[in-house]
C-alpha positions as CSV (number, residue, x, y, z in Angstrom):
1,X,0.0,0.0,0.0
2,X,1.3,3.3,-0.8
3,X,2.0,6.0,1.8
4,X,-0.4,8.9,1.7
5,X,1.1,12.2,0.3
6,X,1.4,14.9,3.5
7,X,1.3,18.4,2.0
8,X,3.3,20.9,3.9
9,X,1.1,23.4,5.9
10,X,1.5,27.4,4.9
11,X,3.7,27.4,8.4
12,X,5.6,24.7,7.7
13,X,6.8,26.0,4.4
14,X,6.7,29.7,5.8
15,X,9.8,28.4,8.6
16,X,11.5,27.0,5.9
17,X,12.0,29.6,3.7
18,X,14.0,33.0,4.2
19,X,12.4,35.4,6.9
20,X,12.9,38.4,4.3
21,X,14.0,39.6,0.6
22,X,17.3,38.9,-0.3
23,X,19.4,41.2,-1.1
24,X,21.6,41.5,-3.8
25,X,23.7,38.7,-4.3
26,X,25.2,39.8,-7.6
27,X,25.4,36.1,-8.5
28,X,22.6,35.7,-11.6
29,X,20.8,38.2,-13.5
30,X,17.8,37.6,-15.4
31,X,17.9,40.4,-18.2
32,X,15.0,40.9,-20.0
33,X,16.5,43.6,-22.0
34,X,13.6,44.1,-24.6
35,X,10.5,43.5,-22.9
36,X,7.1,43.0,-25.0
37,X,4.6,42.4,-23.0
38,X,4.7,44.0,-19.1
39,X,2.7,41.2,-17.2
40,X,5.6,38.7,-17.2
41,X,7.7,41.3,-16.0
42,X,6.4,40.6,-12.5
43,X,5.7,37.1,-13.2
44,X,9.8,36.6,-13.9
45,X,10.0,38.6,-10.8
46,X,8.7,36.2,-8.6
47,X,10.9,33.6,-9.9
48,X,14.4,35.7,-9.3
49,X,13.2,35.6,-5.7
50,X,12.7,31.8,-5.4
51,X,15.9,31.2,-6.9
52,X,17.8,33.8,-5.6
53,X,18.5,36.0,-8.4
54,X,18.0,39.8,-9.4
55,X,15.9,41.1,-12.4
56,X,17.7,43.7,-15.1
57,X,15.3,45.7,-16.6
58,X,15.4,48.7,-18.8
59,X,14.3,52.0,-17.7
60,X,11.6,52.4,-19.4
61,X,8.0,54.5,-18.2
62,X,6.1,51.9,-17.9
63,X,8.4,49.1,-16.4
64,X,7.3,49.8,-12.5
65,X,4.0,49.3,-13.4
66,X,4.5,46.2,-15.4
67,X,6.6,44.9,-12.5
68,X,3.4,45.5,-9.8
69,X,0.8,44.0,-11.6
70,X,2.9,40.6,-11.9
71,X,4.4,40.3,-8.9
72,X,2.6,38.8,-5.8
73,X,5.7,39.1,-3.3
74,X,4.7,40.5,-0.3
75,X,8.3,42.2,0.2
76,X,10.5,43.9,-2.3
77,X,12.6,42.0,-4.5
78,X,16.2,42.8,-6.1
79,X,15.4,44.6,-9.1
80,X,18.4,46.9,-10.9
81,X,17.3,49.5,-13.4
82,X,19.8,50.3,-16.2
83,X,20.0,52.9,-19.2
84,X,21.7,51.7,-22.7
85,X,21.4,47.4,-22.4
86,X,24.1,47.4,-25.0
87,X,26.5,49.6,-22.7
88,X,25.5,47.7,-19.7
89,X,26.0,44.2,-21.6
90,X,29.5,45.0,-22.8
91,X,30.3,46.6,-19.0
92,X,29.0,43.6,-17.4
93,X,31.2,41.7,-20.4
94,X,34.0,43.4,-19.6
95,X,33.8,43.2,-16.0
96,X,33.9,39.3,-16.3
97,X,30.7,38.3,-16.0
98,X,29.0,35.3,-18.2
99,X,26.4,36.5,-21.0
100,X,23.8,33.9,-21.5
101,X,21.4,34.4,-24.6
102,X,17.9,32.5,-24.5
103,X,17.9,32.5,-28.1
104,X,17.6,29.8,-30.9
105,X,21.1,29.4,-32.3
106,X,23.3,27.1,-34.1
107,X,25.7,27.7,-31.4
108,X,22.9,27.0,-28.7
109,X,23.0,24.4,-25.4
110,X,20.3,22.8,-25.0
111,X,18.5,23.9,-21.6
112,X,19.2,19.7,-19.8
113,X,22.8,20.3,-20.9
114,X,23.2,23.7,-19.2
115,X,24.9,23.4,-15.9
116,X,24.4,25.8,-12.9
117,X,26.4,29.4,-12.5
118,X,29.6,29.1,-11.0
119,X,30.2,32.9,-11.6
120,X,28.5,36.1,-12.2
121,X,25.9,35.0,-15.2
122,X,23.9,37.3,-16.7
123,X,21.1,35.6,-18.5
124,X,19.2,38.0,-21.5
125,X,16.1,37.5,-23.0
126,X,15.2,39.4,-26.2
127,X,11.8,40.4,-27.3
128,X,8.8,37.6,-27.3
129,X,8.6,38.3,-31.7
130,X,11.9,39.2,-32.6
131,X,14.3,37.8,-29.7
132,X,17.6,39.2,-29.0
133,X,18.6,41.8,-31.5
134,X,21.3,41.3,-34.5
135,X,23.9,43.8,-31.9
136,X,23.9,42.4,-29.0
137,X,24.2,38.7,-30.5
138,X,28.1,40.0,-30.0
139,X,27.9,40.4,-26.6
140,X,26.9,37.1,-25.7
141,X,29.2,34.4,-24.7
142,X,26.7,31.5,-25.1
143,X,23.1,31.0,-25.8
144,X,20.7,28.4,-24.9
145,X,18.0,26.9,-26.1
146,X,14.6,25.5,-24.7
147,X,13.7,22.3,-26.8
148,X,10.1,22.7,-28.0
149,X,7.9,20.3,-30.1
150,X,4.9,21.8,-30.7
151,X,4.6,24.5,-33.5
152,X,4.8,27.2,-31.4
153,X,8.3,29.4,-32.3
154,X,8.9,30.8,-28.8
155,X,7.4,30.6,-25.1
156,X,6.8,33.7,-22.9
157,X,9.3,35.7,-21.4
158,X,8.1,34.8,-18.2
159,X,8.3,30.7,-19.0
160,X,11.8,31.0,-20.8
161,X,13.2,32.9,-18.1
162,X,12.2,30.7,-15.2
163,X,13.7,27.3,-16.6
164,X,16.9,28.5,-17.3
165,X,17.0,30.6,-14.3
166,X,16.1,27.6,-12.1
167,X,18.9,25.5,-14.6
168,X,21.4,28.1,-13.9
169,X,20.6,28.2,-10.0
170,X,21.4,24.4,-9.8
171,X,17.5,23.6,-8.5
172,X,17.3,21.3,-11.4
């Protein structure tokens, strides 16, 4: 006979979990550079917190909202606004960090064969339609890419994001 599944009560889980945001660990980015559509803004939000990573988004007027009407945290998460993503791409290049592309490439990983961040890793996603643009392919030091095989070209920022971030924080 087989044992009965015990779900873990809200105060279980609560106790296990941190007591409050974390802050910035500097340790992996999710970059959603060229943002489409705002509601997965927030969405991706809530998956930098369970994995421990910050969001990257451009400064853009209506980014804050986007990021509200997503999100469901009940504390502030760590979220880094930046001007020119080019600029900040090369900088963060530059300054030794790892530049991940979600992207379908020749080049590409596929998302089972990625293994976690052992350094600063940057991970971008480009627009929903037109991915990550022809000028900051450059930039990128790898790209990987989420095997799909249903006629669909592309899955939502959101969705994209929060495999490979949970790949890349070693939780799967």
């Amino acid at each position: 006979m087989a044992t009965a599944i015990r779900v873990r009560t809200r105060s279980e889980v609560r106790s296990a979990r941190r007591p409050r945001s974390h802050r910035c660990w500097g340790h992996l980015l999710a970059a959603p550079l060229w943002p489409m559509h705002g509601v997965n803004l927030g969405t991706l939000l809530r998956t930098c917190d369970a994995v421990g990573a910050c969001l990257v988004v451009p400064r853009l007027p209506w980014i804050d909202e986007a990021l509200a009407r997503g999100n469901t945290l009940r504390r502030p998460a760590c979220v880094h606004r930046i001007g020119d993503p080019l600029r900040w791409l090369a900088a963060e290049r530059a300054a030794g960090a790892r530049i991940l592309g979600v992207e379908l490439a020749d080049e590409a990983v596929r998302l089972a064969d990625l293994p976690a961040a052992r350094r600063r890793t940057v991970m971008v996603l480009g627009h929903e339609s037109t991915g990550i643009p022809p000028e900051a392919l450059d930039l990128l030091d790898g790209a990987v890419e989420i095997p799909m095989i249903g006629t669909g070209m592309s899955l939502n920022v959101a969705v994209a994001g929060s495999l490979v971030l949970y790949k890349l924080a070693g939780l799967l």
